[in-house]
C-alpha positions in Angstrom: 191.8 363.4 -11.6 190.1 363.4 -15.2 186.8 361.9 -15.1 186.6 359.4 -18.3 184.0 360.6 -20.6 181.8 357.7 -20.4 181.0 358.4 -16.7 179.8 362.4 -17.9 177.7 360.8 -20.4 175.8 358.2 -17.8 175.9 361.6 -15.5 173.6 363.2 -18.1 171.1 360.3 -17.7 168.5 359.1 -14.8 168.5 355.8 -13.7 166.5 353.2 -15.0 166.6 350.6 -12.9 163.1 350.4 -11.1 159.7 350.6 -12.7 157.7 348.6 -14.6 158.9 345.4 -16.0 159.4 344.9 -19.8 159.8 342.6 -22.1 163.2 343.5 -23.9 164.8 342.1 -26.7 168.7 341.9 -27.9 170.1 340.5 -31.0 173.2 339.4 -32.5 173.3 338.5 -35.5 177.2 338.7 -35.8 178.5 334.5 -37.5 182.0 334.2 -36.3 183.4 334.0 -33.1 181.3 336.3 -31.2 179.2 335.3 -28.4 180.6 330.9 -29.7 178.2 329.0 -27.0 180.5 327.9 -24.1 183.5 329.5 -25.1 183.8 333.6 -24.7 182.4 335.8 -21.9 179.3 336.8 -23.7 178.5 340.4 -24.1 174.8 340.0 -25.0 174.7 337.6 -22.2 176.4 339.8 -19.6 173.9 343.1 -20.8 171.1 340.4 -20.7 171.5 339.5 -17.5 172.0 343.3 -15.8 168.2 344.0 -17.7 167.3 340.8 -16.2 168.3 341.5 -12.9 166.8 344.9 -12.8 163.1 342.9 -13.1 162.6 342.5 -16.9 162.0 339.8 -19.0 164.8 339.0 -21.8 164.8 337.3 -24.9 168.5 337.0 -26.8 167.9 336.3 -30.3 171.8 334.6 -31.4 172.9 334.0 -34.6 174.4 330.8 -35.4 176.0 329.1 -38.9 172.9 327.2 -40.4 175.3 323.9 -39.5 175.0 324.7 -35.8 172.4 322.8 -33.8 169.2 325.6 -33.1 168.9 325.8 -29.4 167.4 327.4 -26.8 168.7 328.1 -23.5 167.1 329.7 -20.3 170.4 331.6 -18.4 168.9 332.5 -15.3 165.2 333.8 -14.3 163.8 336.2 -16.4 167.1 335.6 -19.2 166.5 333.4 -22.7 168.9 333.0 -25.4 167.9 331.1 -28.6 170.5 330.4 -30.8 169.0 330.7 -34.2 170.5 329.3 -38.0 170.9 332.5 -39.9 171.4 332.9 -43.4 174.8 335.3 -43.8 177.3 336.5 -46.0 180.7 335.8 -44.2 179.7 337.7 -40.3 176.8 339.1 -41.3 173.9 337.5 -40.4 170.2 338.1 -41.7 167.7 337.7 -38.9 164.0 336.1 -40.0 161.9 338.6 -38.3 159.1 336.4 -37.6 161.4 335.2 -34.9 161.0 338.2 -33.2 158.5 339.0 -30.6 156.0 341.3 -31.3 155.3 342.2 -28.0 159.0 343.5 -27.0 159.3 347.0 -25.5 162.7 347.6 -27.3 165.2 346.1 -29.3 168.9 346.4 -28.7 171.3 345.3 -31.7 174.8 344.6 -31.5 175.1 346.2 -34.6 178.7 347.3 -35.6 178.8 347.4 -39.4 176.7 344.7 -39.7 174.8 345.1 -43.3 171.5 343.2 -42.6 169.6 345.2 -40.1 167.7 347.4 -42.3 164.8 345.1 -42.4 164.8 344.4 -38.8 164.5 348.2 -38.1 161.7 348.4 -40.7 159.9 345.4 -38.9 160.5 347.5 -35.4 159.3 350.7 -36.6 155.7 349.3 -37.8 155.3 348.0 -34.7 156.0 350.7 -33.0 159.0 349.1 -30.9 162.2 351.1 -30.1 165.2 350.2 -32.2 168.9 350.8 -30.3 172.4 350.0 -31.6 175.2 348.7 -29.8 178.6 349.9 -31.9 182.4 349.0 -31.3 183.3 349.8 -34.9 181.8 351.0 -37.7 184.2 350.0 -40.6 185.6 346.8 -41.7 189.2 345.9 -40.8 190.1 344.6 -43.8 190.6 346.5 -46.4 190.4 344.0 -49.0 187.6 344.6 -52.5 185.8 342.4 -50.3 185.5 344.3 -47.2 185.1 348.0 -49.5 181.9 346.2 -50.6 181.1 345.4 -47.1 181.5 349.0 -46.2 179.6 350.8 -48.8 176.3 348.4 -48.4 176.5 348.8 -44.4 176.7 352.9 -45.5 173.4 352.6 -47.9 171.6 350.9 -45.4 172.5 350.3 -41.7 174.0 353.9 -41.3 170.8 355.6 -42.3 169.0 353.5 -39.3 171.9 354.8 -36.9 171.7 358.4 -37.9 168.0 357.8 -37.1 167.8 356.3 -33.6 169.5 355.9 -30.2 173.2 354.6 -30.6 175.6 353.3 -27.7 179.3 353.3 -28.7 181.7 350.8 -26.4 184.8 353.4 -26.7 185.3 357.2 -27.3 187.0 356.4 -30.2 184.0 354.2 -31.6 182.0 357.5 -30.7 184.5 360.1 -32.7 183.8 357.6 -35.7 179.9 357.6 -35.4 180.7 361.4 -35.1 182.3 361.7 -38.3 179.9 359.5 -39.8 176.9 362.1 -39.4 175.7 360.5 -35.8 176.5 363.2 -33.0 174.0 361.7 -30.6 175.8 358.6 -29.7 176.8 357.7 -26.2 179.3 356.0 -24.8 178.5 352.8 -22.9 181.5 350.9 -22.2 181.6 346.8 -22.7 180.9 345.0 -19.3 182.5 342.1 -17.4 179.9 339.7 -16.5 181.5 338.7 -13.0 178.4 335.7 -12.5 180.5 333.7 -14.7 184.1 334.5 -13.3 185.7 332.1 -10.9 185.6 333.6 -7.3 187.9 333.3 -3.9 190.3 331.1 -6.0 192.6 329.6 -3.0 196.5 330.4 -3.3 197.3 327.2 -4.0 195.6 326.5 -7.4 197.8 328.2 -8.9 201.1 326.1 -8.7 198.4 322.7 -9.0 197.3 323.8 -12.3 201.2 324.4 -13.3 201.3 321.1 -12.3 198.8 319.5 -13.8 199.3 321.3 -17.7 202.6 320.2 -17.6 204.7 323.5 -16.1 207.4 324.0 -13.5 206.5 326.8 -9.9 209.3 328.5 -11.2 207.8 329.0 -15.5 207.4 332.9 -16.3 204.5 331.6 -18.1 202.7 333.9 -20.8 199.4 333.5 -22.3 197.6 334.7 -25.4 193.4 334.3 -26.1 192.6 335.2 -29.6 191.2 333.7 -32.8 194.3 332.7 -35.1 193.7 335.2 -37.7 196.0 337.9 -38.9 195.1 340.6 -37.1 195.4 338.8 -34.0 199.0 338.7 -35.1 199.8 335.1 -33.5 202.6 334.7 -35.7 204.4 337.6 -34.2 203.9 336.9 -31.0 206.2 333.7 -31.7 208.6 336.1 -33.0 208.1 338.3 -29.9 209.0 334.9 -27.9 212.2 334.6 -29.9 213.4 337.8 -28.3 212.6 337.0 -24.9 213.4 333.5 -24.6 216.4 333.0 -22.3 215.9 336.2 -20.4 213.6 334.4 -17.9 212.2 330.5 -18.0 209.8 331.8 -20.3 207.0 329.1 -21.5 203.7 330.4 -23.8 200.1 329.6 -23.6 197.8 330.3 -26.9 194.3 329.7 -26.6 192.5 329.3 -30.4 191.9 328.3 -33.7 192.1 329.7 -37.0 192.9 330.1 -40.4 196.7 330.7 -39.1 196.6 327.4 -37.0 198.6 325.4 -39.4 201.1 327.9 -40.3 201.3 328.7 -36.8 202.4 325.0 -35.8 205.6 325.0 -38.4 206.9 328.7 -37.2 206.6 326.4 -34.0 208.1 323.4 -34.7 210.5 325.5 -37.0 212.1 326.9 -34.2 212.3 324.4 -31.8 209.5 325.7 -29.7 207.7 322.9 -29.0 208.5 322.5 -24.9 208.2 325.6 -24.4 204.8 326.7 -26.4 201.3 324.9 -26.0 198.3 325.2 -28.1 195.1 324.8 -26.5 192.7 324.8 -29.9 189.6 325.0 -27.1 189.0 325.9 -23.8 185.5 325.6 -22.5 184.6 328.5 -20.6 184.1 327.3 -17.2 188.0 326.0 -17.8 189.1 329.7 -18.8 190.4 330.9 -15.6 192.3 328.2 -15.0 194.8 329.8 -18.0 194.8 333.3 -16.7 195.2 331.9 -12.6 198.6 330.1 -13.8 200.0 332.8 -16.2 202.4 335.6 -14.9 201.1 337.6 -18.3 198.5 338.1 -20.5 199.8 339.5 -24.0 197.3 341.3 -26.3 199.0 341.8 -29.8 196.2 342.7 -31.7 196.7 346.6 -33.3 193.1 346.9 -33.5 191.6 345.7 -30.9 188.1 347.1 -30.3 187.8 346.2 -26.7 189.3 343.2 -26.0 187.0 340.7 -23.0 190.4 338.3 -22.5 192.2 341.6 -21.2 189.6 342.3 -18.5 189.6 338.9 -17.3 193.2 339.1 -17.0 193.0 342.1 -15.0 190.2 340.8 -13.0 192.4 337.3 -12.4 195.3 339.1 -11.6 197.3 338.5 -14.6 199.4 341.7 -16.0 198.5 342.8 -19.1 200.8 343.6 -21.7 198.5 345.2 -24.8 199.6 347.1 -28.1 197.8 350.3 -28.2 194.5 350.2 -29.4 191.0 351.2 -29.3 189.8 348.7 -26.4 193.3 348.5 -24.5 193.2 352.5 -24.1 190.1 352.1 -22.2 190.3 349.3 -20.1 193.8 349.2 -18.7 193.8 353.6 -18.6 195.2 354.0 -15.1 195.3 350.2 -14.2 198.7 349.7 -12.3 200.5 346.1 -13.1 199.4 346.3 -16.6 200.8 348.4 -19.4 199.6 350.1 -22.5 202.7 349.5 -25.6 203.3 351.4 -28.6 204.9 348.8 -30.3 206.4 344.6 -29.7 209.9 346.1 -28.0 208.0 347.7 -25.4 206.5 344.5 -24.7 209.1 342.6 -24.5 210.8 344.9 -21.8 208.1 345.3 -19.9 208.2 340.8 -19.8 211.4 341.0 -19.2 211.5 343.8 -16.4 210.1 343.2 -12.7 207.0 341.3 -11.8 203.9 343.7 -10.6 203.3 343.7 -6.7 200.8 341.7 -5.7 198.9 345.2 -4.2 198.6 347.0 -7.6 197.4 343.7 -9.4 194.7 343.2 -6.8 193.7 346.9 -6.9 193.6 346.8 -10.3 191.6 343.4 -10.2 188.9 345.7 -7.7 189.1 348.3 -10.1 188.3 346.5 -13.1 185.1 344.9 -11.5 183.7 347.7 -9.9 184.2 350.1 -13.2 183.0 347.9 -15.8 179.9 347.0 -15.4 176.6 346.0 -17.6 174.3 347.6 -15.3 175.9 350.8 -16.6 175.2 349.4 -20.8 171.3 348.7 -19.1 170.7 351.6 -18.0 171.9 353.7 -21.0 169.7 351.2 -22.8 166.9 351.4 -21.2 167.1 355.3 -21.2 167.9 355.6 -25.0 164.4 353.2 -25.7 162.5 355.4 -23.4 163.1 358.5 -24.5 163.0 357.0 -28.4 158.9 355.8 -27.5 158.3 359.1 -25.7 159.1 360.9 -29.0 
């Protein structure tokens, strides 16, 4: 069997589990929908609380829309997140550094291609304090005048800092593109499920109450969509992709989110006549999340460019099949996943929605699979290796 790449980079590392206890420090300064308090499985919250677990003390520092209420939060012993008002330009925030504690060991940055963090790095490096980066992507989707801009100030600035200092990458592919970027040194350190948060032991029987209770029949093939509704999500085609299957089985649709799409969304609804059959559930606080993915037969991922995708591990780990378009994420978490299935285009999807229902063995193998393999502890320790060997240096 091929061993993924990601498991012979942690191979090349020592464990960093035990020793002496740090105070560590991870920042987000992404504004959108990243990391939206009560709403998402947290990344910087899942890596936050591996470190934490491992006996260090963690500070998240969380950037919010200046409109947002400032807050800080203690998650569990040892584990702080402060949502903080950021100044940005669209997602990218800019992070007042005399937020930051001077006495951290390191600093881990979801960074991306995020064009305020050349300051932060400066701040680090006079105090001595290691500076990692945390990449899925390190180019703008768009490929509007705006986003060009975007991507030639994050190439002045932020990609000097990466060529200069430890840098995790969540897929292979988000490593070939650091590679081509000038930064050989990266290391792959796949996105985490934090399973504290998930719902556990759900009893058999929740599932047809929770039909019940939203409004669906035991007998609904029911699909289910989580995304923001923006284009790249591609929420509009999924209505067409409904079209195509509707009447093959008692098809009914789920779509979790908001967005600029929302309202266009609604008439290509109400258009067709889809309004029985498709419900919109704008929000869905988190602790309510599972309740979506427990009474869905599918989860559909549409998105072309997915980076990694946290809706289509909790899928997998609910038992949901996963139906994904090929992309960057997708190709890593559902690789060798039985029940779920990688497409190449919207047809493929369709037939496999259309086609026989995953046994109940390979979904719950899958579901084992999926939390056993992805795990923060893995993203910690590469951390915590990359910021010891940067202060050794």
């Amino acid at each position: 069997m091929e061993i993924p790449e990601f498991i012979n980079d942690f191979r090349k590392m020592r464990k960093m589990g035990g020793g002496k206890q740090m105070k560590l420090g991870i920042l987000c300064t992404m504004i959108n929908g990243f990391g939206r308090r009560g709403y998402y499985n947290s990344q910087e919250i899942g890596l936050g609380r591996a470190l934490a677990r491992k006996g260090h003390e963690v500070m998240i520092y969380k950037g919010i829309d200046p409109s947002e209420k400032e807050e800080k939060v203690q998650v569990e012993k040892n584990l702080t997140i402060w949502y903080l008002p950021m100044k940005h330009l669209g997602a990218h925030g800019f992070m007042d550094c005399k937020n930051l504690d001077p006495q951290l060991k390191a600093l881990f940055c979801f960074g991306d291609q995020q064009i305020f963090l050349p300051h932060v790095y400066r701040w680090c490096r006079r105090r001595r304090i290691p500076f990692a980066a945390y990449v899925g992507t390190a180019h703008s989707l768009d490929s509007n005048f705006k986003s060009k801009v975007m991507n030639a100030l994050f190439a002045a600035g932020t990609l000097r800092i990466y060529k200069k200092n430890p840098v995790l990458a969540k897929t292979s592919a988000a490593k070939e593109e650091l590679r081509q970027l000038g930064i050989p040194h990266a290391v792959i350190a796949p996105v985490g499920l934090d399973t504290a948060v998930l719902k556990k032991n759900i009893p058999a029987v929740e599932k047809m109450r929770l039909r019940k209770e939203h409004g669906f029949e035991a007998d609904d093939v029911i699909l289910c969509n989580v995304s923001r509704l923006s284009w790249e999500k591609r929420p509009l085609e999924l209505i067409d992709l409904f079209l195509q299957v509707k009447g093959k089985k008692k098809f009914k649709l789920i779509i979790v989110g908001n967005g600029p799409l929302e309202e266009e969304l609604n008439e290509k609804i109400r258009k067709n006549g889809l309004e029985k059959e498709v419900k919109i559930y704008p929000n869905v606080p988190y602790e309510k999340m599972w309740e979506i993915y427990e009474m869905s037969d599918h989860y559909l991922n549409m998105n072309k460019g997915e980076i990694f995708g946290m809706a289509i591990m909790e899928a997998v780990y609910y038992k949901t099949s996963v139906a994904a378009i090929r992309a960057l994420g997708p190709s890593v978490t559902l690789k060798d996943m039985k029940g779920h299935k990688l497409c190449e285009n919207d047809d493929e999807m369709a037939e496999w929605i259309t086609g026989p229902y995953p046994s109940e063995k390979d979904l719950q193998e899958s579901s084992e699979k999926m939390a056993a393999t992805f795990t923060w502890d893995r993203c910690a320790d590469a951390f915590l290796q990359a910021s010891s060997e940067k202060s050794s240096r």
